[in-house]
N, C-alpha and C positions, 0 to 999 in steps of 0.2 A: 923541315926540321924545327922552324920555329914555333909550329902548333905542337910536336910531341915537347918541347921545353916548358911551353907556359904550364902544362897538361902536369907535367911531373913537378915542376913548382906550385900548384896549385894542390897535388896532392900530399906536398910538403907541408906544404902550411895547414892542411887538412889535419895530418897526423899530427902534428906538433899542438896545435887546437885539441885535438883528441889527450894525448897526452899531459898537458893542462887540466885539462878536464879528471883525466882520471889520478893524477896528483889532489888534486883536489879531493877529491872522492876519500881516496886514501885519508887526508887528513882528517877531515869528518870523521871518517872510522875509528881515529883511533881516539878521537876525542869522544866519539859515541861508548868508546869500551872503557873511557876512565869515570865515565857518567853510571854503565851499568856498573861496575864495580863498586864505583862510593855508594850504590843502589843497596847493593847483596852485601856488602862488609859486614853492616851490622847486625845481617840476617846470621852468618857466617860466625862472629865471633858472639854469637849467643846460642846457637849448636855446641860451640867449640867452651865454651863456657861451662853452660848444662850438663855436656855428658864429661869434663873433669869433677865438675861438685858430683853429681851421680857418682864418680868413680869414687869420689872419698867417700861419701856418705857410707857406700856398701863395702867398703875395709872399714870404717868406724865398726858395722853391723859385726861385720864378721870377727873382732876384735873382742865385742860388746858379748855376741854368742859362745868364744871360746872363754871367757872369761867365768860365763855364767856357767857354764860344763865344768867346768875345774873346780866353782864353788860348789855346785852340786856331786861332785864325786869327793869333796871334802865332808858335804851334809850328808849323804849316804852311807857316810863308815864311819862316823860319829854320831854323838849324841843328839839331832847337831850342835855344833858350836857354832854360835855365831861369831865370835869374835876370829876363829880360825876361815872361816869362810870370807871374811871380809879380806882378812889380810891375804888370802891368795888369790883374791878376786884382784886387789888391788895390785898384786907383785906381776898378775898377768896384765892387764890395762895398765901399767908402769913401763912395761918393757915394749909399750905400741905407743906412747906418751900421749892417752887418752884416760881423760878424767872422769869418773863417775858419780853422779848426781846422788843418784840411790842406789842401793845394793837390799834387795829383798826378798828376806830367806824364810819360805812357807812351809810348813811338814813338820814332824812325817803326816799326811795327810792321808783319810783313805781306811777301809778294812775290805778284804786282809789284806792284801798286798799294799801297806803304805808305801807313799812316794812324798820327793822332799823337791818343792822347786824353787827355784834363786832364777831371779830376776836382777839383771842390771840396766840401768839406766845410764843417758850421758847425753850433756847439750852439745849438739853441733851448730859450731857455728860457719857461715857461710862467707868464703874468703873472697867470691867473686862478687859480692855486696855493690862495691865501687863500680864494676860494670854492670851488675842486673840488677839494680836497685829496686826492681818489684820481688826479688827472692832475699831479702836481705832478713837477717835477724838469726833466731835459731832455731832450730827441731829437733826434739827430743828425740832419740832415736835407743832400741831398746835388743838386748838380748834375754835369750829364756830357755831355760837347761830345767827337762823334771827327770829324775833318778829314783829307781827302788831304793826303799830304806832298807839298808843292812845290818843296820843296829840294832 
């Protein structure tokens, strides 16, 4: 009986050594994943950066487009005016609270079928600057609406 006793104590201390061991192991690990992680974060929050400014830029666009639509359907049934083009170019980019740089109203252009096109402009600026400091500053970003003249 005393050789199955040393036998089972020896596999004790075996497993407990094992055990050890893989505590250890364990700990590594999870210092390994705070390693990769402080690795990827930066990759991570310049994905997560990129496609919010993307997301704004293209409502600016879409903004900047409807805008120019509404002044071209004001230059299309008018003479045109430009001073009436402006101002509902501005009442729509007002109500997105995006400013426009240039508003420029071409036409009637064209025989026979003239056409009248309004272009707007508007600087975007980029709010994630502080964190992607290589996208910082602004881009011009542009809408463009051309319409038959009706007048």
């Amino acid at each position: 009986m005393h050789a199955g006793r040393s036998t089972r104590l020896a596999m004790n201390r075996a497993a407990s050594r094992a055990g050890t061991l893989v505590c250890g192991r364990l700990r590594g690990s999870g210092a390994n994943a705070v390693v990769e992680f402080a690795l990827v974060l930066p990759l991570l929050l310049l994905v997560l950066f990129g496609i919010t400014e993307f997301g704004r830029a293209i409502a600016v666009v879409e903004v900047l487009t409807s805008a120019a639509r509404e002044g071209a359907r004001i230059a299309a049934v008018t003479a045109p005016d430009q001073a009436a083009v402006e101002a509902r170019v501005n009442e729509v980019l007002g109500a997105a609270a995006v400013t426009a740089s240039a508003i420029i109203l071409e036409g009637p252009l064209g025989q026979p079928e003239s056409t009248v096109r309004v272009t707007v402009r508007s600087d975007f600026d980029v709010l994630s600057a502080s964190v992607l400091s290589a996208f910082s500053g602004t881009i011009t970003l542009q809408g463009v609406s051309v319409m038959r003249h009706e007048g």
